[in-house]
Backbone of each chain as nested JSON, in Angstrom:
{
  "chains": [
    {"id": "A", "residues": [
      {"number": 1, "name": "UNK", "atoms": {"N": [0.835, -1.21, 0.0], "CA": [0.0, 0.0, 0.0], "C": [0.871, 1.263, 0.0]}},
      {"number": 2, "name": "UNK", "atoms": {"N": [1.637, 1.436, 0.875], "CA": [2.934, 2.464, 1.217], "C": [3.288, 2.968, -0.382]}},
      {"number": 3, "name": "UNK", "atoms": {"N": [3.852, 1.853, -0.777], "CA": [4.37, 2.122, -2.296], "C": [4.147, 2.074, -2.907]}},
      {"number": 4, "name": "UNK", "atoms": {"N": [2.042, 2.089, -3.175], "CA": [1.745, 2.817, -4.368], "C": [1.594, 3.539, -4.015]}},
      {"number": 5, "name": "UNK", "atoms": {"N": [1.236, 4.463, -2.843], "CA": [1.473, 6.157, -2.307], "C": [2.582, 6.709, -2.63]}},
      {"number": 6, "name": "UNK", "atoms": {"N": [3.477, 5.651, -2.63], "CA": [4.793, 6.273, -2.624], "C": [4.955, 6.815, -4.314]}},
      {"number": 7, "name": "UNK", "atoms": {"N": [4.493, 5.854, -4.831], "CA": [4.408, 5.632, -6.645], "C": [3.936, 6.803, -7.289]}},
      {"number": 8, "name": "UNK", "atoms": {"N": [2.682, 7.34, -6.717], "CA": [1.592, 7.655, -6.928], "C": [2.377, 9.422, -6.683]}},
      {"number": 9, "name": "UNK", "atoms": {"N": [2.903, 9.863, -5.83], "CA": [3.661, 11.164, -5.198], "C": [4.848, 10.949, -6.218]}},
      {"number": 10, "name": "UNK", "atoms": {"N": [5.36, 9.958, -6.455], "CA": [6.44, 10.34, -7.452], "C": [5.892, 10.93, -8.509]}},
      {"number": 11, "name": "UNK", "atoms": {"N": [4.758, 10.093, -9.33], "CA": [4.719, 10.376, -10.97], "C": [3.982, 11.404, -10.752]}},
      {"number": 12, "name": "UNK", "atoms": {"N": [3.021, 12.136, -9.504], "CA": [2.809, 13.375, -9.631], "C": [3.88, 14.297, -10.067]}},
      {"number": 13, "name": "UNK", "atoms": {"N": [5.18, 14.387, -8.803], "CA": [6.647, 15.103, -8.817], "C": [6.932, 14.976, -10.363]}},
      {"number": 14, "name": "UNK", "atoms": {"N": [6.584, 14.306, -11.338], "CA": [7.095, 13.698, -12.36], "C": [6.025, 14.999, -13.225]}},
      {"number": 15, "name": "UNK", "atoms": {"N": [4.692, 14.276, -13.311], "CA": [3.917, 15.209, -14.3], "C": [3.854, 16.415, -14.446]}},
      {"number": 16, "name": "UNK", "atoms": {"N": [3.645, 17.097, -12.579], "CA": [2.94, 18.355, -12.706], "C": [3.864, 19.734, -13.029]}},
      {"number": 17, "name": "UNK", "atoms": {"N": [4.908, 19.187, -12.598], "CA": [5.702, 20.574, -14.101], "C": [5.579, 20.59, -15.532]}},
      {"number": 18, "name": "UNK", "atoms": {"N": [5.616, 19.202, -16.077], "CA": [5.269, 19.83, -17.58], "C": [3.423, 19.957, -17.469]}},
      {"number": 19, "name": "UNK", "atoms": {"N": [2.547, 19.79, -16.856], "CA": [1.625, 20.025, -17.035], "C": [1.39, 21.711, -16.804]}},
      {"number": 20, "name": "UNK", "atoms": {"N": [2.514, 22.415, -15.962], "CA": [2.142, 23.661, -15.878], "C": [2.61, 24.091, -16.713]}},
      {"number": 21, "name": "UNK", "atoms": {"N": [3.64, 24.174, -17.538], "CA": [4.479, 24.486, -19.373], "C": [3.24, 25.178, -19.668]}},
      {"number": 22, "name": "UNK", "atoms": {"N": [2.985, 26.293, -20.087], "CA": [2.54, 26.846, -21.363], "C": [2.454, 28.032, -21.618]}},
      {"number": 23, "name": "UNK", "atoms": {"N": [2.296, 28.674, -23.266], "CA": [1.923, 30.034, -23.051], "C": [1.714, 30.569, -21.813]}},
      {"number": 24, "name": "UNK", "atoms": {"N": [1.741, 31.574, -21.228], "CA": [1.219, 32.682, -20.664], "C": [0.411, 33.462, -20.835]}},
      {"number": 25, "name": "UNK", "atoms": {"N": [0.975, 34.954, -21.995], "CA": [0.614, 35.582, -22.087], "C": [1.096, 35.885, -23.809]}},
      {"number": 26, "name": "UNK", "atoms": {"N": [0.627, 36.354, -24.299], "CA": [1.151, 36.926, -25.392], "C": [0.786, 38.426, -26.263]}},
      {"number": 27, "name": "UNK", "atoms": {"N": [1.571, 39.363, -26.354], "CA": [1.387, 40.5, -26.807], "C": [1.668, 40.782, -28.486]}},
      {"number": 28, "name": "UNK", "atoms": {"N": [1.025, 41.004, -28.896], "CA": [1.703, 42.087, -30.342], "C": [1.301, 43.467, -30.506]}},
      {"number": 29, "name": "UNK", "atoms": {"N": [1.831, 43.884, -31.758], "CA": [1.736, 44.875, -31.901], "C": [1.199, 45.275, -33.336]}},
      {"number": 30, "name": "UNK", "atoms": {"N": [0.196, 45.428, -33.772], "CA": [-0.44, 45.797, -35.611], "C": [-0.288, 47.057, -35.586]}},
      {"number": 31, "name": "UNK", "atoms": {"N": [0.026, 47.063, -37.1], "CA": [-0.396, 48.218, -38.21], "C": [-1.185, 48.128, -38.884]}},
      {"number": 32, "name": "UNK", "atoms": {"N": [-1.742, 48.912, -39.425], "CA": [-2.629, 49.401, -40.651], "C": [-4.191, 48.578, -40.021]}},
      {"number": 33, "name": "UNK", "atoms": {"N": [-4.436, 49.165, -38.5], "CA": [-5.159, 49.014, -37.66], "C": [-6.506, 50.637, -38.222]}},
      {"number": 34, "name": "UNK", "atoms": {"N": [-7.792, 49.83, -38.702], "CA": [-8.293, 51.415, -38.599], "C": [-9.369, 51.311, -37.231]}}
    ]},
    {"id": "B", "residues": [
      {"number": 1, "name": "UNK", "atoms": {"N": [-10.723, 41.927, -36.297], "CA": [-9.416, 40.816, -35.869], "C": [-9.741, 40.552, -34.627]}},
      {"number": 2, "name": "UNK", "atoms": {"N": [-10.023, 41.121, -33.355], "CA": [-10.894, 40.615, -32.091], "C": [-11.183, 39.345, -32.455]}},
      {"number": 3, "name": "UNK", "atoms": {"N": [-12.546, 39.414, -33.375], "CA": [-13.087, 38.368, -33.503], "C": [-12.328, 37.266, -33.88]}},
      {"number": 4, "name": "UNK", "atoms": {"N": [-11.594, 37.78, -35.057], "CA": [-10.603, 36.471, -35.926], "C": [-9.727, 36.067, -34.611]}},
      {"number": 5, "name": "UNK", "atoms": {"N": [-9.288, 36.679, -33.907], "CA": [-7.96, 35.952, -32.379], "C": [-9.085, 35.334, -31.714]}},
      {"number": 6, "name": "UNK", "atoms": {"N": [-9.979, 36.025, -31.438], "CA": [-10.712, 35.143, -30.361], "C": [-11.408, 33.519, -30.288]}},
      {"number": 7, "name": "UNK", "atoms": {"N": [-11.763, 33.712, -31.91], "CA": [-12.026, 32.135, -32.812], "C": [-10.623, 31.198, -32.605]}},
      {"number": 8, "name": "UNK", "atoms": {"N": [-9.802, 31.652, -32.728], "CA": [-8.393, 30.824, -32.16], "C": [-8.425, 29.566, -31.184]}},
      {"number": 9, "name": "UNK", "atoms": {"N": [-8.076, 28.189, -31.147], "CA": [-8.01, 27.212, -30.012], "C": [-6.972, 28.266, -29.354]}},
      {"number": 10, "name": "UNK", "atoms": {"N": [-7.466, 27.724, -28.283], "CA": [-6.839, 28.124, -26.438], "C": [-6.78, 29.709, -26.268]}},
      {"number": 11, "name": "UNK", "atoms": {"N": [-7.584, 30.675, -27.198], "CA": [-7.65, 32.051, -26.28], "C": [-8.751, 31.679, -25.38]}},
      {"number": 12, "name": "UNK", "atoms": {"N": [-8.526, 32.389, -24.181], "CA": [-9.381, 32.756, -23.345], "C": [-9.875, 34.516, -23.688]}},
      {"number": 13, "name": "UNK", "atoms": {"N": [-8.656, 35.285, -24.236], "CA": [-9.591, 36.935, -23.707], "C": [-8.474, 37.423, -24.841]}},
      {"number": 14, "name": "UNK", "atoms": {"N": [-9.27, 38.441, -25.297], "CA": [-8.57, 39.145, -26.416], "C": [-8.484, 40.841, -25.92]}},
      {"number": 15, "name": "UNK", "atoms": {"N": [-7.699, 41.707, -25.923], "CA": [-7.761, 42.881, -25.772], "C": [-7.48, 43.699, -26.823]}},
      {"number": 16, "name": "UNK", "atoms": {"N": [-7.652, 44.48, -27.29], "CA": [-7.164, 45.498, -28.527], "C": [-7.39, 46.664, -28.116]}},
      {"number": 17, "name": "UNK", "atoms": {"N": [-6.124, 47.466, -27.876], "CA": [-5.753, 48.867, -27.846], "C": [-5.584, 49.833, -29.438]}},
      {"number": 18, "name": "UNK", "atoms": {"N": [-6.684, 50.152, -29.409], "CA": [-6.614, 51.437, -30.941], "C": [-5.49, 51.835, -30.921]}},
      {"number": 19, "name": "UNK", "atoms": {"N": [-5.38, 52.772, -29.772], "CA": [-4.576, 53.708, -29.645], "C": [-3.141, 53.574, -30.168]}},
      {"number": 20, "name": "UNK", "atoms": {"N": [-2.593, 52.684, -29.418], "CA": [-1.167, 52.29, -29.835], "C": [-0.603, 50.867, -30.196]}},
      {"number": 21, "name": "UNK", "atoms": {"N": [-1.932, 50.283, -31.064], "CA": [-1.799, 49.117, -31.716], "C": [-1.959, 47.494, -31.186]}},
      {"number": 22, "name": "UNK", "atoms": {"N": [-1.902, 47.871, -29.768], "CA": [-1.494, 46.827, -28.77], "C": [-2.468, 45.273, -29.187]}},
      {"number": 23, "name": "UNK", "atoms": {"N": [-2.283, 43.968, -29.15], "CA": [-3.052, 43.481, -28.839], "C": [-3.031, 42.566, -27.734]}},
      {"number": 24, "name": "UNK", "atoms": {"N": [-3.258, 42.646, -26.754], "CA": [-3.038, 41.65, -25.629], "C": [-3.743, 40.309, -25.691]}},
      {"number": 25, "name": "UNK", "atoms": {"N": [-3.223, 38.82, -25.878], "CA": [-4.344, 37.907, -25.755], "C": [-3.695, 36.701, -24.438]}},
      {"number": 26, "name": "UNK", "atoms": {"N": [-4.964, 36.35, -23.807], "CA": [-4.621, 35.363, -22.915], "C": [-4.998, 34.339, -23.239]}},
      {"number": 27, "name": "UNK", "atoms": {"N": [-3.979, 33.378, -23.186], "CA": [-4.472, 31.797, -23.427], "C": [-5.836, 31.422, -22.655]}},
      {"number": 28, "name": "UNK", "atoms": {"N": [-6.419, 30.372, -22.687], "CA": [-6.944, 29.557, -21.498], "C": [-6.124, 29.112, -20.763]}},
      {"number": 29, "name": "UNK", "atoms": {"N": [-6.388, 28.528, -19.766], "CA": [-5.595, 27.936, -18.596], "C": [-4.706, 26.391, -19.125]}},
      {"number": 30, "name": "UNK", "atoms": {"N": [-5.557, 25.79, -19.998], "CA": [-5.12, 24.557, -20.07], "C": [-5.382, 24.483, -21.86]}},
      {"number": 31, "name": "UNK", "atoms": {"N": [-5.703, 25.336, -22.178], "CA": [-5.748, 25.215, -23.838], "C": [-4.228, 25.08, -24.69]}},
      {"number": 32, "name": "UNK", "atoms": {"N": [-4.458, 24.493, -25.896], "CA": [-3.032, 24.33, -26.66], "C": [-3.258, 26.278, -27.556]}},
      {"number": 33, "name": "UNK", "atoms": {"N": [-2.363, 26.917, -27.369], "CA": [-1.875, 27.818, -28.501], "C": [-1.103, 28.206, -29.552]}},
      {"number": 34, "name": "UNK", "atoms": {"N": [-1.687, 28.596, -31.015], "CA": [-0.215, 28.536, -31.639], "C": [-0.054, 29.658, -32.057]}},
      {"number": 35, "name": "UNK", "atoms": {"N": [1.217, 29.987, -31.387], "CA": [1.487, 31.851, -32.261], "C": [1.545, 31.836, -33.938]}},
      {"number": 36, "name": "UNK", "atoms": {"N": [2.169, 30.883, -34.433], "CA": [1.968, 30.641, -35.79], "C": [0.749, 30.815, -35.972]}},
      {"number": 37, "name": "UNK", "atoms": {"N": [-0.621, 30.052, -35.6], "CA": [-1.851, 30.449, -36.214], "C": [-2.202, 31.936, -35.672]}},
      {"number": 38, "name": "UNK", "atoms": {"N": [-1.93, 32.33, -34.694], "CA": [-2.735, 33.828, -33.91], "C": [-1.917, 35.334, -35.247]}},
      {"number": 39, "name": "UNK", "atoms": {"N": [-0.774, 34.761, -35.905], "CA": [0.681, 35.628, -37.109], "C": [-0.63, 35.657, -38.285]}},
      {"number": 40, "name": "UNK", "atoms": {"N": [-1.433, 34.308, -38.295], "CA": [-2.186, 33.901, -39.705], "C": [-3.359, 35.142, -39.124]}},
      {"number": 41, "name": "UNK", "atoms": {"N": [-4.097, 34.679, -38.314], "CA": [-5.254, 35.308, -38.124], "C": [-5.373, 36.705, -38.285]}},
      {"number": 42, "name": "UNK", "atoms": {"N": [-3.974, 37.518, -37.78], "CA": [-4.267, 39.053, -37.893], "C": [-4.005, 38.892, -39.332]}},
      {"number": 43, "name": "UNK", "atoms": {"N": [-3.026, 38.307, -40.026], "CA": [-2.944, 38.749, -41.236], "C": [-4.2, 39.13, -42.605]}},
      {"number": 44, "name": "UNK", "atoms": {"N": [-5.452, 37.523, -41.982], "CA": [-6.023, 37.126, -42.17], "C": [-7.345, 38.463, -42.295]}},
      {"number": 45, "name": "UNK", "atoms": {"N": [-7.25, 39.018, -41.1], "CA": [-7.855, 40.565, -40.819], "C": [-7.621, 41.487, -41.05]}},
      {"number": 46, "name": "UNK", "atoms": {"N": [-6.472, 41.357, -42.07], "CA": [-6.406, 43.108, -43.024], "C": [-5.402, 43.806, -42.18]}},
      {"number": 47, "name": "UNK", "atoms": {"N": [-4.738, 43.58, -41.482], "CA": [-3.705, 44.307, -40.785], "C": [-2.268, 43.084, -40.508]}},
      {"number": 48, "name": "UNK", "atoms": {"N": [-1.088, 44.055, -40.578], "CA": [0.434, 43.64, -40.326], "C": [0.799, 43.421, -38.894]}},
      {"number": 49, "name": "UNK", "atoms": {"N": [1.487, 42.499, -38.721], "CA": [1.776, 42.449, -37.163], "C": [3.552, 42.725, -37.48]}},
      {"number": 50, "name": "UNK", "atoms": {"N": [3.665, 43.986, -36.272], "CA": [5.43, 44.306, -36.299], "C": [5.901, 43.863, -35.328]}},
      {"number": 51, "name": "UNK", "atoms": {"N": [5.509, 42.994, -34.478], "CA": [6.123, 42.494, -32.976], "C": [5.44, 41.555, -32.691]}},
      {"number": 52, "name": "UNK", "atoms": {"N": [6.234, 40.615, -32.558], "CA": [4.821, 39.464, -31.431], "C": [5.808, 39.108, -30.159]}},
      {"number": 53, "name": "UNK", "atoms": {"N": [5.371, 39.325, -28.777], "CA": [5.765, 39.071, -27.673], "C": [5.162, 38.155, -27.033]}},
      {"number": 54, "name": "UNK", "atoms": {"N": [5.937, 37.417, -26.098], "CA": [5.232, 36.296, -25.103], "C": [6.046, 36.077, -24.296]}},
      {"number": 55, "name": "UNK", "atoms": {"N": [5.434, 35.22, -23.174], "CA": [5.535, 34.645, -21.622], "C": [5.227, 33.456, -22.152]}},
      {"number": 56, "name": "UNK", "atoms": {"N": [6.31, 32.226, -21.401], "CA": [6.359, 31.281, -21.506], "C": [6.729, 30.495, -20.813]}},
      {"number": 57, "name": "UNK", "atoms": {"N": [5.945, 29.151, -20.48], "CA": [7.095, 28.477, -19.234], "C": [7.12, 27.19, -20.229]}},
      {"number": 58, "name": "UNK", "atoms": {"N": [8.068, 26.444, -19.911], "CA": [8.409, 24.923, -20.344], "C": [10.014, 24.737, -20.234]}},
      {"number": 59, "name": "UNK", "atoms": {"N": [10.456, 23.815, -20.824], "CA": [11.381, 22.945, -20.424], "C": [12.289, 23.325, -21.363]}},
      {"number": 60, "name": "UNK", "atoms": {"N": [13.481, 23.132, -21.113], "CA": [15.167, 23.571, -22.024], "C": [15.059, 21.88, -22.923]}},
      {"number": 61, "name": "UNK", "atoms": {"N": [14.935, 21.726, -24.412], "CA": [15.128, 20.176, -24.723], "C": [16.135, 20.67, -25.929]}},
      {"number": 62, "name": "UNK", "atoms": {"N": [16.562, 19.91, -26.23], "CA": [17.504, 19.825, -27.529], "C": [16.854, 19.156, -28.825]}},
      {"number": 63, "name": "UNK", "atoms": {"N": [16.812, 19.529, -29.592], "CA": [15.862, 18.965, -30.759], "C": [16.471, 18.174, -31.46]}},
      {"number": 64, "name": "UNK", "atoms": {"N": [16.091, 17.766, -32.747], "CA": [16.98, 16.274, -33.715], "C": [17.904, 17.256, -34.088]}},
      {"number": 65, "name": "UNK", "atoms": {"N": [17.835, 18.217, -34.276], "CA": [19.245, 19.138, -35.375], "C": [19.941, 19.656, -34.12]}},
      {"number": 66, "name": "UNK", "atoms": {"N": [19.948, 19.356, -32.785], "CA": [20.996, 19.74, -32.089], "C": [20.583, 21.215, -31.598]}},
      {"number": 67, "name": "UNK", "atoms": {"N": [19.974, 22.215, -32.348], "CA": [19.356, 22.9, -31.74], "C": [18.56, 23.305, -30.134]}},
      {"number": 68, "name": "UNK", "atoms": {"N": [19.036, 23.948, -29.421], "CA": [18.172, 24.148, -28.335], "C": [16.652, 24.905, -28.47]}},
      {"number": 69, "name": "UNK", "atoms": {"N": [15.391, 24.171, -27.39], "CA": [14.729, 24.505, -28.06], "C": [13.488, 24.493, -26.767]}},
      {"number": 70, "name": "UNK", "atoms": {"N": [12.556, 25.568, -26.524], "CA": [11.658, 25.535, -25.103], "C": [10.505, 25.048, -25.828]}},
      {"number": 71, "name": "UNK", "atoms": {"N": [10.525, 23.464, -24.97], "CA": [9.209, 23.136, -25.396], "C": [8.282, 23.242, -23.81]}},
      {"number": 72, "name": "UNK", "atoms": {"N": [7.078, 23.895, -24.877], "CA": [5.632, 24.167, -24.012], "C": [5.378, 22.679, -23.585]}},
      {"number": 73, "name": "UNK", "atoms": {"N": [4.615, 22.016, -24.67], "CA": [4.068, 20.348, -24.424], "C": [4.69, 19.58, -24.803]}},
      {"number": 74, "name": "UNK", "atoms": {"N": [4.712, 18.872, -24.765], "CA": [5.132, 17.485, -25.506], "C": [5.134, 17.391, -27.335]}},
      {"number": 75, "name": "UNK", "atoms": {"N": [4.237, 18.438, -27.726], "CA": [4.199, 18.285, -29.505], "C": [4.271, 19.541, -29.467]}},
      {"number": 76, "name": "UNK", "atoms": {"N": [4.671, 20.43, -29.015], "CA": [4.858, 21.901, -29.147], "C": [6.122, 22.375, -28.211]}},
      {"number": 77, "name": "UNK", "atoms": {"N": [7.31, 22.567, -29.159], "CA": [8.086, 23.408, -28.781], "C": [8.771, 24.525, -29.778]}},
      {"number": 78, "name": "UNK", "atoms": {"N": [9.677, 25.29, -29.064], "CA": [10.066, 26.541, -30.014], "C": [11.467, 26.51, -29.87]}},
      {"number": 79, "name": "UNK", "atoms": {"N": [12.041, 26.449, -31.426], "CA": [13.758, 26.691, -31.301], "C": [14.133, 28.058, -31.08]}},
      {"number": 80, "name": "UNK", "atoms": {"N": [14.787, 28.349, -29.967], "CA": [15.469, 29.434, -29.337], "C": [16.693, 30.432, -30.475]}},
      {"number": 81, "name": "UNK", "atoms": {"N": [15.947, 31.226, -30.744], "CA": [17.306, 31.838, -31.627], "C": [18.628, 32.512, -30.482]}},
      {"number": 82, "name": "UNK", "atoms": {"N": [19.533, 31.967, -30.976], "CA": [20.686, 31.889, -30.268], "C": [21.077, 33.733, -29.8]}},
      {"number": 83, "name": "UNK", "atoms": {"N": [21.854, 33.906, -28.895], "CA": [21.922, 35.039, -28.215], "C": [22.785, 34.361, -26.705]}},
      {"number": 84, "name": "UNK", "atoms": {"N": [22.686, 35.439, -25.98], "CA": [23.634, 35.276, -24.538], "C": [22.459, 34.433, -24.017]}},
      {"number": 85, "name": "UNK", "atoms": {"N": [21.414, 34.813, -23.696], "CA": [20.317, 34.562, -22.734], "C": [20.183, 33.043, -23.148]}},
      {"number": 86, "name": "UNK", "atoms": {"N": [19.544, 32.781, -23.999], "CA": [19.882, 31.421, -24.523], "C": [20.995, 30.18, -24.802]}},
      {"number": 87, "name": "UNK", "atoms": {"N": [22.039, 31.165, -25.019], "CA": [23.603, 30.159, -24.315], "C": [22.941, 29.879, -23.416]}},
      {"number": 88, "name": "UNK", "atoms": {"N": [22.99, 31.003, -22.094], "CA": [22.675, 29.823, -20.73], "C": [21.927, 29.383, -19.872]}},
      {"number": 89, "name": "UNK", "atoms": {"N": [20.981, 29.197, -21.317], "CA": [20.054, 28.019, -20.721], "C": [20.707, 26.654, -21.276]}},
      {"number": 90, "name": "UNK", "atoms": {"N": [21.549, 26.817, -21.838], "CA": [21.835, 25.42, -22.76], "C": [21.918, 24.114, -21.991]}},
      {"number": 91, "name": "UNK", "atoms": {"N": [22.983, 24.62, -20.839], "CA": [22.859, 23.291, -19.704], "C": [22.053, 22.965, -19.023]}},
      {"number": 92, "name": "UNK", "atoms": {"N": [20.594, 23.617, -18.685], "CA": [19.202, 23.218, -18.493], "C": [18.546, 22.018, -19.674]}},
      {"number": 93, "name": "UNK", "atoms": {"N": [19.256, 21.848, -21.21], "CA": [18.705, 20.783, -21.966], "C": [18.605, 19.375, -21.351]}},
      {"number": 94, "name": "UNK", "atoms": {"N": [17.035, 19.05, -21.153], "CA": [17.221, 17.55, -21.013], "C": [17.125, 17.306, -19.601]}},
      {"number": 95, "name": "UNK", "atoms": {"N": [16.848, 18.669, -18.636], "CA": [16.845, 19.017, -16.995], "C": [15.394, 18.815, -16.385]}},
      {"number": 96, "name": "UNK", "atoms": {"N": [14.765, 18.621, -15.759], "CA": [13.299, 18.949, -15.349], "C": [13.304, 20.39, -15.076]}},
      {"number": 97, "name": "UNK", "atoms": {"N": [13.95, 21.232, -15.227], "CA": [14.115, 22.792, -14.873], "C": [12.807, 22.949, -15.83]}},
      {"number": 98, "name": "UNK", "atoms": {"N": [12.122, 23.668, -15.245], "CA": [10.924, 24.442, -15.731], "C": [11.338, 25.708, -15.829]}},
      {"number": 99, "name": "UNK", "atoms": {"N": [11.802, 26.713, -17.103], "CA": [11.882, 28.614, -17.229], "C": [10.589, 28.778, -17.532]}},
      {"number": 100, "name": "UNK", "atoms": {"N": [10.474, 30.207, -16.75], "CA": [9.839, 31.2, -17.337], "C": [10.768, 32.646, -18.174]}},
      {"number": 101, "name": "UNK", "atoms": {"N": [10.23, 32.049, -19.196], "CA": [11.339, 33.589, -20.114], "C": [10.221, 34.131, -20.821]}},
      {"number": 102, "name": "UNK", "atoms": {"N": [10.251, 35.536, -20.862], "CA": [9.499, 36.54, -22.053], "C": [10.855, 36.427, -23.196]}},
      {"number": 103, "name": "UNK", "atoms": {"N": [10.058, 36.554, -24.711], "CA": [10.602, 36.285, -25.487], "C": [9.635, 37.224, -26.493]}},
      {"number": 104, "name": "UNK", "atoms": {"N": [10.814, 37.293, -27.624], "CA": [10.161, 37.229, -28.861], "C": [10.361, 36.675, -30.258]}},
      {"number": 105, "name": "UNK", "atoms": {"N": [8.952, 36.273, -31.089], "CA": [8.209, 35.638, -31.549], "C": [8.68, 35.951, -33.219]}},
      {"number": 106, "name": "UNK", "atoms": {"N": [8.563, 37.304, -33.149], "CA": [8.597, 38.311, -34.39], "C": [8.556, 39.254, -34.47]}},
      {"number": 107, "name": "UNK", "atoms": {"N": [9.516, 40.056, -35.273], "CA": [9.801, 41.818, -35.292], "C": [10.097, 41.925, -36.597]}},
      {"number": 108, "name": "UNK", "atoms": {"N": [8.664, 42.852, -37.092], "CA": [8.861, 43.28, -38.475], "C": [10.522, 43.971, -38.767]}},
      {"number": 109, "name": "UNK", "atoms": {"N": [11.172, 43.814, -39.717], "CA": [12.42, 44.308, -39.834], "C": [11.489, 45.601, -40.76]}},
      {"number": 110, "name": "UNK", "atoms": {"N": [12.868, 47.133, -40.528], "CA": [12.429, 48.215, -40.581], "C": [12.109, 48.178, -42.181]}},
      {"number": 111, "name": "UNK", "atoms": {"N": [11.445, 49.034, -42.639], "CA": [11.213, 49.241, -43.759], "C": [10.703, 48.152, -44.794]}},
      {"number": 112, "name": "UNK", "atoms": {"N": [10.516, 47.014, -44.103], "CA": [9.932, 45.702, -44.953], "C": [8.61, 45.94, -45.057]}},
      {"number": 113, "name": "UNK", "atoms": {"N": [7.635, 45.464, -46.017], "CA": [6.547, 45.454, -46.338], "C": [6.073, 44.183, -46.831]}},
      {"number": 114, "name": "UNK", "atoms": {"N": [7.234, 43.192, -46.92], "CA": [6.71, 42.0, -47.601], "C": [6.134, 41.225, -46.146]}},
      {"number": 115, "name": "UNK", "atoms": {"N": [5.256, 40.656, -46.071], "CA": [4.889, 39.553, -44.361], "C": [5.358, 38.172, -44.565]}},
      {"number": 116, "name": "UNK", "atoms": {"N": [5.503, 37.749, -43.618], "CA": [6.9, 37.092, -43.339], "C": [6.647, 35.303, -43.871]}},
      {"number": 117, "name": "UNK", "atoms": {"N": [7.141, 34.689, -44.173], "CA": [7.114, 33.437, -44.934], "C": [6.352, 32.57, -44.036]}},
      {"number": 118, "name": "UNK", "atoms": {"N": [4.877, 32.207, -44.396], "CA": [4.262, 31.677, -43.084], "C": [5.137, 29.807, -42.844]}},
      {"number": 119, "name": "UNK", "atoms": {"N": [5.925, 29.646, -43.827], "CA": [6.659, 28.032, -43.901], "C": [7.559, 28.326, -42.987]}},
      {"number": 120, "name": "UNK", "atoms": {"N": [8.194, 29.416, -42.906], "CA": [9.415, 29.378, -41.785], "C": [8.849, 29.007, -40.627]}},
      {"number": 121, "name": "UNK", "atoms": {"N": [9.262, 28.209, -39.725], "CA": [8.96, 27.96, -38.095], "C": [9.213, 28.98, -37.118]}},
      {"number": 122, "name": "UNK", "atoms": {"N": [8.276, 29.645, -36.82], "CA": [8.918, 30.703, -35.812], "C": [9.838, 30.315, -34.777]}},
      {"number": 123, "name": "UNK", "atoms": {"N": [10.89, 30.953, -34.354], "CA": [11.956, 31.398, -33.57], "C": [12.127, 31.933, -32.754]}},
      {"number": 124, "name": "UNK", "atoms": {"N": [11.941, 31.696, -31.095], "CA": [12.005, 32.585, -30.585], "C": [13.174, 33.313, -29.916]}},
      {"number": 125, "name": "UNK", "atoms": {"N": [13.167, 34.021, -29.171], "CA": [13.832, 35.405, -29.191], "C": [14.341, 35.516, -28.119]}},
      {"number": 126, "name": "UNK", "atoms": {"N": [15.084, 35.113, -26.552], "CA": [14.815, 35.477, -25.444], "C": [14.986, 36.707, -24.959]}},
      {"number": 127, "name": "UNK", "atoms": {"N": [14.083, 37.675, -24.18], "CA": [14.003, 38.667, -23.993], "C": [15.021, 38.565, -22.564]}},
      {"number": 128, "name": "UNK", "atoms": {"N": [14.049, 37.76, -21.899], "CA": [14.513, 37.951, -20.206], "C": [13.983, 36.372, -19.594]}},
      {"number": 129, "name": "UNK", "atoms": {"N": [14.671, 35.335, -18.966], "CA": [14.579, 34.906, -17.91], "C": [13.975, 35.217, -16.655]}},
      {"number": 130, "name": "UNK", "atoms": {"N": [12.577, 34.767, -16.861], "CA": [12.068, 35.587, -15.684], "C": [12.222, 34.493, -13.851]}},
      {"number": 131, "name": "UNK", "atoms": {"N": [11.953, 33.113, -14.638], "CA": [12.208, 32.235, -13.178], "C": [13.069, 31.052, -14.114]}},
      {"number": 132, "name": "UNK", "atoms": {"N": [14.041, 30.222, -12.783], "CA": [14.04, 28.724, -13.177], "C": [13.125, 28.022, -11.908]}},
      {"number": 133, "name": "UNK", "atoms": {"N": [12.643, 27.003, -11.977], "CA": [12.247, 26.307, -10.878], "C": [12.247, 24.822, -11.431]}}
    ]}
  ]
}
């Protein structure tokens, strides 16, 4: 039991950084805006 | 163009400043985005884009051509155009290091009028390193 808790807290430690990866925010800037 | 960005997978909120061209857009929280399609869409709307900026977090990986390169997901990453800031991330390739860097995307070069080869893969730019964690 222990060590699928244990399992289970790793492959979190494992996923949840690339699950937070992404865009943010993104800005531009146009011309020939009327 | 509001409309055309906002039709986009993974915006959440579109802003457009008249005044001084601005367009601010926020992803969704968990949506996929592609600046390549958001480059199509304004174009798509009758107006030039001279800058595209972004915030980004993901991972330092090295790509098949040896290239360093911040990938967002797993099928989406961006090759880093080389500069200081990007040297040193190089030894983060292949790290669980998660950056946050502002970057950029695309900058009309001065006096060009032609828009930019939509086949090229955009490149990004690093502005600033904002976290490692």
């Amino acid at each position: 039991m222990n060590k699928k808790v244990a399992l289970l807290i790793l492959l979190g430690l494992i996923v949840a950084p690339v699950a937070q990866a992404q865009i943010k925010h993104i800005e531009m800037r146009v011309e020939g805006m009327t | 163009m509001k409309q055309h960005l906002g039709r986009q997978s993974g915006v959440q909120n579109v802003e457009v400043n008249l005044i001084d061209g601005k367009v601010q857009i926020t992803p969704k929280e968990d949506g996929h985005i592609d600046p390549l399609q958001l480059l199509k869409a304004v174009y798509d709307s009758g107006v030039s884009v001279a800058e595209m900026d972004v915030i980004a977090r993901g991972k330092i990986v090295k790509d098949s051509s040896g290239s360093i390169a911040l990938q967002i997901e797993p099928n989406q990453s961006f090759q880093l155009a080389p500069n200081d800031l990007s040297s040193g991330l190089e030894s983060l390739a292949g790290s669980p290091t998660i950056v946050t860097v502002r970057g950029q995307f695309y900058k009309k070069a001065e006096g060009k009028k032609k828009k930019r080869d939509a086949s090229v893969p955009l490149k990004l730019l690093i502005l600033e390193v904002q976290k490692k964690e």
